[in-house]
N, C-alpha and C positions, 0 to 999 in steps of 0.2 A: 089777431096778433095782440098777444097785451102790450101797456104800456110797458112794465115793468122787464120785462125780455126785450125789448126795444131799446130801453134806455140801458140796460147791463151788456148790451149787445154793442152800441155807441160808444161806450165809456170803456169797453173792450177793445176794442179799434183804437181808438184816441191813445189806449194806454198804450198797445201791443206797435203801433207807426212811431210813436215817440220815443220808444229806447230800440227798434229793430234793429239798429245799423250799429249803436253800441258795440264795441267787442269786449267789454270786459264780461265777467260772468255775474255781475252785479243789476248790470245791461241786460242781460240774456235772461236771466230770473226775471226781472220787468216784464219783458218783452212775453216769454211764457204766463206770467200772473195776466195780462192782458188777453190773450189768446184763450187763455180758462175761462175769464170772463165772460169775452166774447159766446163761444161756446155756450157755456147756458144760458145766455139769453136766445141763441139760437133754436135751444133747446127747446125754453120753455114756449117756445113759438111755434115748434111743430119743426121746424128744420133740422137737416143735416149738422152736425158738426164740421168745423175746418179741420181736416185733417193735416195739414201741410204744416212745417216747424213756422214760428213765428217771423217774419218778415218777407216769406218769399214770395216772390212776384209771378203774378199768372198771367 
């Protein structure tokens, strides 16, 4: 795992939990900009991507 997919994959999360419950669409662009984040640092690690819209619960 590199660092750098690690820490875009964090900073992903951090972004995509702090505007997920937002309802504006202001909120929701956030909340997506975080989850793309997320995503390639997943990526760059060798993982699956989150396929699920941004804030839902598993």
């Amino acid at each position: 795992m590199s660092m750098k997919g690690q820490i875009k994959e964090a900073a992903g999360y951090v972004k995509e939990e702090a505007f997920e419950d937002g309802k504006s669409a202001k909120s929701q662009q956030k909340a997506q900009e975080g989850r793309n984040l997320r995503n390639e640092g997943r990526i760059e690690d060798g993982k699956a991507p989150k396929s699920d819209k941004p804030g839902a619960k598993h």
